[in-house]
N, C-alpha and C positions, 0 to 999 in steps of 0.2 A: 222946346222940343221934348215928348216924353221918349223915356225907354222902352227901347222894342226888344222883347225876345229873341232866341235863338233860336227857339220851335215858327216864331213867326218867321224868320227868316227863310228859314230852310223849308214851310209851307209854300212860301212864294218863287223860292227856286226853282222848287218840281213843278209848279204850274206854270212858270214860264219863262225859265230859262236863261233869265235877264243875270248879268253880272251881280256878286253880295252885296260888294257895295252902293251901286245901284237903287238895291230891294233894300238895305239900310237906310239908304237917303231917302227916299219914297216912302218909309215906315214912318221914319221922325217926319218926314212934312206931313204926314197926313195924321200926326199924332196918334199913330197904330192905330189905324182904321186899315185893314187888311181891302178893304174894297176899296176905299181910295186912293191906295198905293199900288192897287191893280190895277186902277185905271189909267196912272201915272205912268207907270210899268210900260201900259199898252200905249201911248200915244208913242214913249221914249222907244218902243220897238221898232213903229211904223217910221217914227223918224230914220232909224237907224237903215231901216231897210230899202226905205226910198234911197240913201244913199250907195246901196249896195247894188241896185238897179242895171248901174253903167260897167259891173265886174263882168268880165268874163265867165260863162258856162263852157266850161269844158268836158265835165266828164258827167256822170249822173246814171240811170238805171229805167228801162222798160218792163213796166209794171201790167201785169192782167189783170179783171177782173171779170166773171162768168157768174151769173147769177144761178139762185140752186135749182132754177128749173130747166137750166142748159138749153134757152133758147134766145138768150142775149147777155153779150157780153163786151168786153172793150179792154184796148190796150193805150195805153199811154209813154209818151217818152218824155219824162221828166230829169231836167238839168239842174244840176250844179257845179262850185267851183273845185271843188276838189273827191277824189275817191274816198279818202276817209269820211265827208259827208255824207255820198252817196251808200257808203255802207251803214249809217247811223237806223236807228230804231224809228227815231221821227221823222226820218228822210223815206222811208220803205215807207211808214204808214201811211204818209202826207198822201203818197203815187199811189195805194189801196187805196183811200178815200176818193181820190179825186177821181179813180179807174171807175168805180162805183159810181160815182155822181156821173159822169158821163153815159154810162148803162143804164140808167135810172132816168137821167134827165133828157137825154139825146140832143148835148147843143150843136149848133153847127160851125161854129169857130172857138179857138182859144177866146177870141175879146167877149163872147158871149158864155163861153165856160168862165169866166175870173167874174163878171157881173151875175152868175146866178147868187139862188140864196141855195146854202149849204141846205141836203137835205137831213142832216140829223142833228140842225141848228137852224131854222131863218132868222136869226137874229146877224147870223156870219154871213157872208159872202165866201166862194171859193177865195177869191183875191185875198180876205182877211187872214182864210186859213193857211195862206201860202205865206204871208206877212207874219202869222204866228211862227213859223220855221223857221224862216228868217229870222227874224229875232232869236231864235232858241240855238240855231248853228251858228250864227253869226256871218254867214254867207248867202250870193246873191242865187235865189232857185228861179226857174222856169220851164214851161208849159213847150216844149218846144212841136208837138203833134201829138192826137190821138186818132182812134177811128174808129167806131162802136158796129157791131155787128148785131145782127139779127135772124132768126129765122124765121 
């Protein structure tokens, strides 16, 4: 196993959130290949997440979003476990984003908002981007309603 950095470490912290030790063990197995340990990273999130599935949502935040020519827009009520997540930085953005992709894309159910492709990634899925949160708070989020408006 080679030596990883501590600039690598803390690169892959802020990208995703995942526990050091973790982005340590992932570094030496992929013998510092920053992208292999990312990928590593990512599966070890969605694992992690799927588990978090069955937690309770309790508290969370209703998110807007109004596009700039103010003639569609959309609200969203996005859950999580606890209020200090739902105050978090990536917790607001997650319900910005997803508020947007709804106003944008017009789906007609959550099961059909979690299966699109992210519109400022199709490589993503919403579903993925919610799974990335997950993993980053370490708590279970969800989609609990939205409803897009129009004029």
């Amino acid at each position: 196993m080679s030596k990883v950095s501590i600039d690598q470490i803390k690169k892959l912290r802020e990208a995703t959130g995942a526990p050091i030790a973790e982005i340590k063990d992932a570094l030496e197995k992929a013998g510092g290949d920053e992208k292999k340990a990312r990928e590593a990273l990512k599966k070890s999130g969605v694992a992690r997440a799927s588990k978090r599935a069955e937690r309770e949502t309790k508290s969370g935040r209703v998110v807007t979003y109004v596009h700039h020519s103010s003639t569609v827009g959309s609200i969203v009520s996005l859950l999580c476990e606890t209020d200090f997540v739902a105050r978090t930085d990536e917790f607001q953005e997650l319900g910005r984003e997803i508020a947007m992709q709804i106003a944008s894309m017009s789906p007609k159910d959550v099961k059909v908002l979690l299966k699109q492709e992210y519109i400022r990634d199709p490589k993503k899925t919403i579903n993925d981007l919610v799974k990335e949160v997950i993993a980053k708070t370490g708590e279970n989020i969800q989609i609990k309603d939205f409803k897009r408006f129009e004029v």
